[in-house]
FITIBA-675574 format. One record per residue (C-alpha): x, y, z. Coordinates in steps of 0.25 Angstrom, whole numbers, padded with zeros to 4 digits, always signed. Each point is the difference from the previous one (the first is absolute). Last residue first. Layout:
BEGIN
XYZ/...
***
This chain:
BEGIN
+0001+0190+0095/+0013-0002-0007/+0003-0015+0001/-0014-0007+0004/-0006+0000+0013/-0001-0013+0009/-0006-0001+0014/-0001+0015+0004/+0005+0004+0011/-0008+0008+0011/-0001+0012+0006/+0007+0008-0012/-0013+0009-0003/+0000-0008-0014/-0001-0014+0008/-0010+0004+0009/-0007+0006-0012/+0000-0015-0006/-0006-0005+0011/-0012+0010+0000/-0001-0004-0016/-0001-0015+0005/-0011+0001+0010/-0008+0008-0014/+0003-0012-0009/-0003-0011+0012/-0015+0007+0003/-0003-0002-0017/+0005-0013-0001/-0006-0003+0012/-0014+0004-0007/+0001-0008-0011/+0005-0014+0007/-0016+0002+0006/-0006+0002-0014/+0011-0013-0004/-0006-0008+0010/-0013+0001-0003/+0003-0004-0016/+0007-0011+0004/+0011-0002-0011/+0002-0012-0007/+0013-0009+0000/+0005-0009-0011/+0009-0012+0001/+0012-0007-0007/+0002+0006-0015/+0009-0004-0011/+0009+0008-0008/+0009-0008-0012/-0009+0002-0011/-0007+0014+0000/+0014+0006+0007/+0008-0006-0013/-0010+0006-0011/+0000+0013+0007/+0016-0001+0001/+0000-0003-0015/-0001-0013-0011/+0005-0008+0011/+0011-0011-0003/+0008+0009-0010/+0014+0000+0010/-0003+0014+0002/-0016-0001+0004/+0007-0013+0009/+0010+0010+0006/-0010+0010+0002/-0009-0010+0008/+0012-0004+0007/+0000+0014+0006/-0013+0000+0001/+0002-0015+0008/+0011+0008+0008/-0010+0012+0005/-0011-0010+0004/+0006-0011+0008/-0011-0004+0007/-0009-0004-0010/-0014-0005+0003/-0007+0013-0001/-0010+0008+0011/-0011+0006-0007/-0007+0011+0010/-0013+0005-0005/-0001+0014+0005/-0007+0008+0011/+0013+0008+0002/-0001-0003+0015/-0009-0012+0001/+0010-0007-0013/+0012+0003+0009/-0005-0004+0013/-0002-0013-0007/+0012-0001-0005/+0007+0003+0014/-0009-0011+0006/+0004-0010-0009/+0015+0003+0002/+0007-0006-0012/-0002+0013-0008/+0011+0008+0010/+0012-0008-0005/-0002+0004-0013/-0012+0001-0010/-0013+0007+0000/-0007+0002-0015/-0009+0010+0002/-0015+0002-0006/-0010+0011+0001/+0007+0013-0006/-0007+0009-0007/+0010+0009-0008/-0002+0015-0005/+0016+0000+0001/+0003+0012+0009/-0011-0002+0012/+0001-0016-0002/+0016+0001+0005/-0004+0007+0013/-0011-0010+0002/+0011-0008-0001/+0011+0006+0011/-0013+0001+0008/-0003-0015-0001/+0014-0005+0001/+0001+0010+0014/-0015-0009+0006/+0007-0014-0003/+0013+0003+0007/-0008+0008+0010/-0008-0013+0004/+0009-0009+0000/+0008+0008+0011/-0013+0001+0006/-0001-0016+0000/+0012+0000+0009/-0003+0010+0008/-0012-0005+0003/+0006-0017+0001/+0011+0007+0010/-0009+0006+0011/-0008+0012+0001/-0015-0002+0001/+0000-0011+0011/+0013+0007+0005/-0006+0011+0004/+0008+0011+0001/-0004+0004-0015/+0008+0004-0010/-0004+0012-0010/+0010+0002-0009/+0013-0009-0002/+0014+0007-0003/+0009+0001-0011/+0006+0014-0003/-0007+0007-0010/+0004-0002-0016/+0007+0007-0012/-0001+0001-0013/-0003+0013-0006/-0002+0000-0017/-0002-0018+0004/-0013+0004+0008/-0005-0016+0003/-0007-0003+0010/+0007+0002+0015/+0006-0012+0007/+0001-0004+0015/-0010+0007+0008/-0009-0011+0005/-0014+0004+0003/-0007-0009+0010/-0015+0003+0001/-0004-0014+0007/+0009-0008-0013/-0011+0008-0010/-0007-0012-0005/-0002-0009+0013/+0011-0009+0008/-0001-0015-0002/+0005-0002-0014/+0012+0006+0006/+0004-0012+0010/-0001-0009-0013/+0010+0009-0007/+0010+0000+0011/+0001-0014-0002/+0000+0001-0013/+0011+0010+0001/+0008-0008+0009/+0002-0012-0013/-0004-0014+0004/+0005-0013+0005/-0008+0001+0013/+0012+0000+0010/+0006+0012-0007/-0012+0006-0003/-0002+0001+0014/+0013+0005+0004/-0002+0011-0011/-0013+0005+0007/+0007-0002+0013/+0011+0010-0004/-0010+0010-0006/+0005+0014+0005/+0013+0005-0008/+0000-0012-0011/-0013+0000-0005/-0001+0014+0001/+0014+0004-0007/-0005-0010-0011/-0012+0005-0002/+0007+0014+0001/+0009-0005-0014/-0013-0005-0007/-0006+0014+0000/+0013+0006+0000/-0004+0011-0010/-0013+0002-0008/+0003+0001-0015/-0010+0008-0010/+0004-0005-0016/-0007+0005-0013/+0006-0009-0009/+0002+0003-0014/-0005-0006-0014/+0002+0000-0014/+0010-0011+0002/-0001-0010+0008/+0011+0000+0011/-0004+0011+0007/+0005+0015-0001/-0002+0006+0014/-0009+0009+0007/+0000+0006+0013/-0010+0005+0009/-0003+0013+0008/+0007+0009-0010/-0010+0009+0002/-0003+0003-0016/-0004-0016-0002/+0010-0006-0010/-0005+0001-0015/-0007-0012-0007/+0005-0003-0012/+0009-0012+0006/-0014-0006-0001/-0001-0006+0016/+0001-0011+0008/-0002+0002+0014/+0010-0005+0009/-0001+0000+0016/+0013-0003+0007/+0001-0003+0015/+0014+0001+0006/+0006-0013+0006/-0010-0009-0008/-0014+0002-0004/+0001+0003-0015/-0013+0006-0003/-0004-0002-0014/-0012+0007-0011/-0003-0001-0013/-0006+0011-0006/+0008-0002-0014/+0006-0013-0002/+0011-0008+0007/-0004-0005+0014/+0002-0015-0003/+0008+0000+0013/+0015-0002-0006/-0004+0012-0009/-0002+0007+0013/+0012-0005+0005/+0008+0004-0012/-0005+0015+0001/+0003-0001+0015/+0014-0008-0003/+0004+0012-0010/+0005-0006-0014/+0004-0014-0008/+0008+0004-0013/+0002-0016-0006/+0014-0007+0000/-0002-0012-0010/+0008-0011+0005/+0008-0007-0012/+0012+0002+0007/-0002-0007+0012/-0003+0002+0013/+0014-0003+0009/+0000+0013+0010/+0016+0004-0004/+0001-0008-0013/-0014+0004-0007/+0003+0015+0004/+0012-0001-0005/-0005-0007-0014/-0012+0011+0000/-0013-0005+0004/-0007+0003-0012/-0008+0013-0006/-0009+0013+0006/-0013-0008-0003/-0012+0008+0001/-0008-0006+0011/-0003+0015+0010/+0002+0012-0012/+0015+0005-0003/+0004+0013+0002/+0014+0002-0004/+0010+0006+0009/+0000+0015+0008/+0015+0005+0001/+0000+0012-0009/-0008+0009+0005/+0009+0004+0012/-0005+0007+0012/-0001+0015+0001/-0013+0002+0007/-0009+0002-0014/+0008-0010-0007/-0004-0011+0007/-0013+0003-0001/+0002+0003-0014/+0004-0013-0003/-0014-0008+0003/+0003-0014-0005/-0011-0008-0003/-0014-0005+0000/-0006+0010-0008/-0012+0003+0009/+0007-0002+0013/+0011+0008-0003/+0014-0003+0008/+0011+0006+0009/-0008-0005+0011/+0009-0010+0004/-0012-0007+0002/-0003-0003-0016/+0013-0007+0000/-0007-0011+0006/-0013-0001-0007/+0005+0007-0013/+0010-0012-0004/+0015+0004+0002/+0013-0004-0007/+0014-0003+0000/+0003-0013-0009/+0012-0010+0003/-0010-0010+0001/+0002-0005+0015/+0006+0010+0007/-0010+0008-0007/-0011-0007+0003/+0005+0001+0014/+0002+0016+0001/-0013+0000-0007/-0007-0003+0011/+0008+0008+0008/-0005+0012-0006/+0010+0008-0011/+0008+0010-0003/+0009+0003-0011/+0014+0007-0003/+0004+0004+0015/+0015+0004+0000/+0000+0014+0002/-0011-0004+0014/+0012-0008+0006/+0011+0011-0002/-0012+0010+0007/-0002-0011+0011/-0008+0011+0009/-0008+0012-0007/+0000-0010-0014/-0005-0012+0008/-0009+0008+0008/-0008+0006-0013/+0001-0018-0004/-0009+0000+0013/-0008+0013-0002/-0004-0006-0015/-0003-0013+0003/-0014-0001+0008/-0003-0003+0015/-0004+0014+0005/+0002+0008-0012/-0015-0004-0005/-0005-0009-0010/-0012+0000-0009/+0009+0003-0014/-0006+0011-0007/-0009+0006+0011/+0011-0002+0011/+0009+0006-0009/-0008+0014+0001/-0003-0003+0016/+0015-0001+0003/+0004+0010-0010/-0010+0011+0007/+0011+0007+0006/+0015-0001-0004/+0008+0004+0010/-0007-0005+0012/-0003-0013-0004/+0009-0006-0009/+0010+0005+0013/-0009-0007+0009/+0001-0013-0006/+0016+0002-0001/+0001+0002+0015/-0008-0013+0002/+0009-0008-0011/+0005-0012+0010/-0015-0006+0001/+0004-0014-0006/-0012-0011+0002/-0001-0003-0015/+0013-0005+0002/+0014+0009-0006/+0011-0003-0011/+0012+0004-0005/+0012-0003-0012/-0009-0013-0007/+0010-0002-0012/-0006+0005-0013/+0014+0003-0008/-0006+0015+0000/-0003+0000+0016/-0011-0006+0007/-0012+0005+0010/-0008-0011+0008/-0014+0005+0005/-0009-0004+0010/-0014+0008-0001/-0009-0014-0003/+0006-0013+0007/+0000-0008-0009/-0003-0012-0011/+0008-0006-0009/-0002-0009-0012/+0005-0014-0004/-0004-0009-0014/+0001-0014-0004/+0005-0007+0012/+0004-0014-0003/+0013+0004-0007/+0004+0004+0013/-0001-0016+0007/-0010-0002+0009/+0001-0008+0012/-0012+0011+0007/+0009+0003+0012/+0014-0001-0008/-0007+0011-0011/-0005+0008+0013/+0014-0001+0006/+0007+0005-0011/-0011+0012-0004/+0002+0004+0014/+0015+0000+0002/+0002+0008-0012/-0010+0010+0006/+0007+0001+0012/+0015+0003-0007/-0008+0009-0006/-0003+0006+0014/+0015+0001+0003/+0002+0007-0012/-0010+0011-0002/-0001+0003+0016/-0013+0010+0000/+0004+0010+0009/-0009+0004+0011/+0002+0014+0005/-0009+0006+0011/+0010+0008+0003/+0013+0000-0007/+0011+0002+0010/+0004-0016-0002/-0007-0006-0010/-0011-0008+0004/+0001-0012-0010/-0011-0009-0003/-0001-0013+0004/-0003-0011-0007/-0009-0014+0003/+0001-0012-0009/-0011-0007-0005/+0000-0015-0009/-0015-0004-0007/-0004-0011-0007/-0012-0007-0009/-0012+0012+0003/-0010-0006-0010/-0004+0012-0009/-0005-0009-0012/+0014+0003-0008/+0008-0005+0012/+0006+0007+0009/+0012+0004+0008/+0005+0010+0010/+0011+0008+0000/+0001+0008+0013/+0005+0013+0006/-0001+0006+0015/-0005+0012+0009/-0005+0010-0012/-0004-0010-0008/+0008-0006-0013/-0007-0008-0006/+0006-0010-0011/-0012-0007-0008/+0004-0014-0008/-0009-0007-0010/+0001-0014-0003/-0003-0011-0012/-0005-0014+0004/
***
């Protein structure tokens, strides 16, 4: 039987994994990396462009010995990434410097876009649907202010996706999903926006070939084919951003399609026609996606998954001894204690994440609102399903947010991740947006996009649409309760104003804010 391979590379860690052409995951090797703080730099996290190849390598070998395939028995292999980390590479196209999504070193330079030259956020923002505050232009303005000897040497630029193709095919390039969040790009045309680069002084002349998601780059170069032993005859395919590639990976791949991602953040996509403008506010952000002709309007809320675990961890010791001794995971357990408390958690608010406002992007301090003394109505399973409940209640404003500027109705979500094994979470997520949830069988969603790309490359789909309608399959479906959702209604409008009160203790310095991005 013939293979596919998907590389991702995360922000925490890369794998290869394998497939066959009906999507069946057949292997899969992971290493973790780390990336580098450099030393003065604050916030810095260098991306390690030869220790982590070496990563890679030991990936693709160890997934081929997992399966007991051979390199001729993978027909194609494509990348995904993490989306806003670039690689920069000088004339003979060496990889020269490199930072993780994550990397917040250009605060200075955010600023200075800023204030001295007013209104270009907002006037790139309506081209590309990016902001300074994660995007490539203050990052490579940084390289220039601070590695000048460095920065003469850069020729192109690329995302870390393409980094591995390229190290693979001998060919730098971009597809519009990833290199759509440097935000040095045009969402209507899909390409290269060099006047923005040109405007603040950057160079123009350093932006590869655009290539759309499954178009095939070329072969596994001989080197290539030596170091991580695929063969020759492997057709590299461009893969792209692992949101875009999830969604694919999800069957969410047409116009009005709509995903949350439920992981350590929460993603909600929306598909939209790249023809749509970005909303004035600069509330939300939009991204090429993999399909062309359409963009995603994207609302993230932040940490959802990642203050479960703090929960779970920081207070619910018995809970996880009982899981222990019963076989199961702690958040079922937690879970079932949850099913008991009422809609609305006794009127606990937890202050954790703010909805989306990418143009000022900050949040309040953590906290939990409203608790009780009595520990009938306070106790771990209400703070527990609160938590639930405010993941569920800031994905419906972030897409109520998204429906004001797109003219959509939305009344189905596709729920993946972690979070989508929780029954009650899926539930709660139906009764507060009062939409159908449709919970998929794949678990692996952004590698099998990736794979997906591969196969479009490799000729064994016709296209990514075509490769989503065959290889997605569906596990459950929730339905909202209509009284529920009423009641879900009303605390959604009581957390919105509770949460603008903490946000003035943040901005009159009482409090510090939980995350803000560079600039702000």
């Amino acid at each position: 039987m013939q293979h596919l391979m998907a590389i991702d590379a995360g922000t925490g860690s890369v794998r290869a994994v394998i497939f066959d052409t009906q999507g069946n995951q057949i292997s899969v090797a992971q290493q973790e990396w780390i990336h580098l703080k450099v030393e003065g730099v604050a916030n810095s996290m260098t991306f390690d462009v030869e220790k982590n190849w070496e990563l890679v390598v030991w990936c693709i070998k160890t997934a081929l010995e997992k399966a007991q395939l051979k390199g001729s028995d993978i027909l194609a292999v494509s990348a995904t990434s993490m989306r806003e980390g670039i690689v920069v590479y000088d004339k003979e196209q060496r990889a020269i410097w490199g930072v993780a999504n994550v990397d917040a070193r250009a605060d200075k330079e955010v600023r200075y876009l800023k204030e001295h030259y007013r209104g270009i956020e907002e006037a790139f923002y309506a081209e590309s649907g990016q902001t300074f505050a994660l995007g490539a232009l203050p990052r490579l303005l940084w390289l220039k202010n601070n590695e000048s000897v460095l920065y003469e040497k850069v020729a192109f630029i690329s995302m870390i996706g393409d980094w591995i193709l390229a190290k693979l095919s001998g060919i730098i390039a971009s597809d519009p999903s990833n290199g759509g969040t440097t935000g040095i790009f045009s969402l209507q045309k899909r390409q290269w926006s060099e006047n923005m680069a040109e405007k603040v002084g950057i160079k123009t002349d350093i932006f590869p070939l655009v290539l759309e998601t499954g178009t095939v780059m070329g072969n596994v170069t001989a080197q290539a084919s030596q170091e991580t032993g695929l063969s020759t005859a492997t057709k590299v395919v461009m893969g792209g951003g692992d949101v875009q590639l999830g969604a694919a990976g999800l069957g969410v791949v047409e116009e009005g399609q709509v995903a949350i991602l439920g992981g350590s953040f929460w993603q909600q996509v929306v598909n939209i026609k790249s023809s749509v403008k970005p909303p004035k506010d600069m509330s939300i952000r939009v991204n090429p996606h993999v399909i062309e002709g359409l963009s995603q309007a994207e609302g993230i809320t932040f940490f959802s998954g990642l203050i479960m675990r703090w929960f779970r961890d920081a207070f619910c010791d018995a809970e996880k001894l009982e899981a222990h001794e019963r076989g199961v995971d702690a958040y079922e357990v937690l879970e079932e204690k949850a099913k008991k408390v009422p809609v609305g958690s006794h009127g606990i608010l937890p202050i954790f994440s703010d909805s989306m406002n990418y143009g000022k992007w900050y949040h309040a301090s953590p906290a939990f609102i409203n608790l009780s003394i009595d520990p009938k109505v306070c106790n771990k399973a209400s703070m527990f399903r609160s938590l639930e409940e405010n993941a569920c209640i800031v994905s419906a404003i972030n897409l109520e947010k998204i429906e004001a500027f797109t003219d959509l109705k939305i009344d189905e979500i596709v729920f993946a991740g972690g979070a989508s094994k929780g029954e009650l979470w899926c539930q709660i997520l139906a009764d507060v947006t009062g939409c159908t949830i449709k919970i998929p069988k794949v678990t692996e969603a952004t590698a099998l996009g990736a794979a997906m790309a591969a196969g479009v490359g490799a000729g064994v789909y016709e296209s990514m649409v075509d490769a989503s309608k065959q290889l997605v399959l569906w596990s459950k479906e929730y339905h909202p309760d209509n009284e529920n959702n009423k009641k879900y209604k009303e605390i959604a409008l009581q957390w919105e104003r509770v949460y603008q009160n903490q946000l003035a203790l943040v901005d009159n310095h009482m409090t510090q804010s939980m995350w803000q991005a560079p600039g702000v």
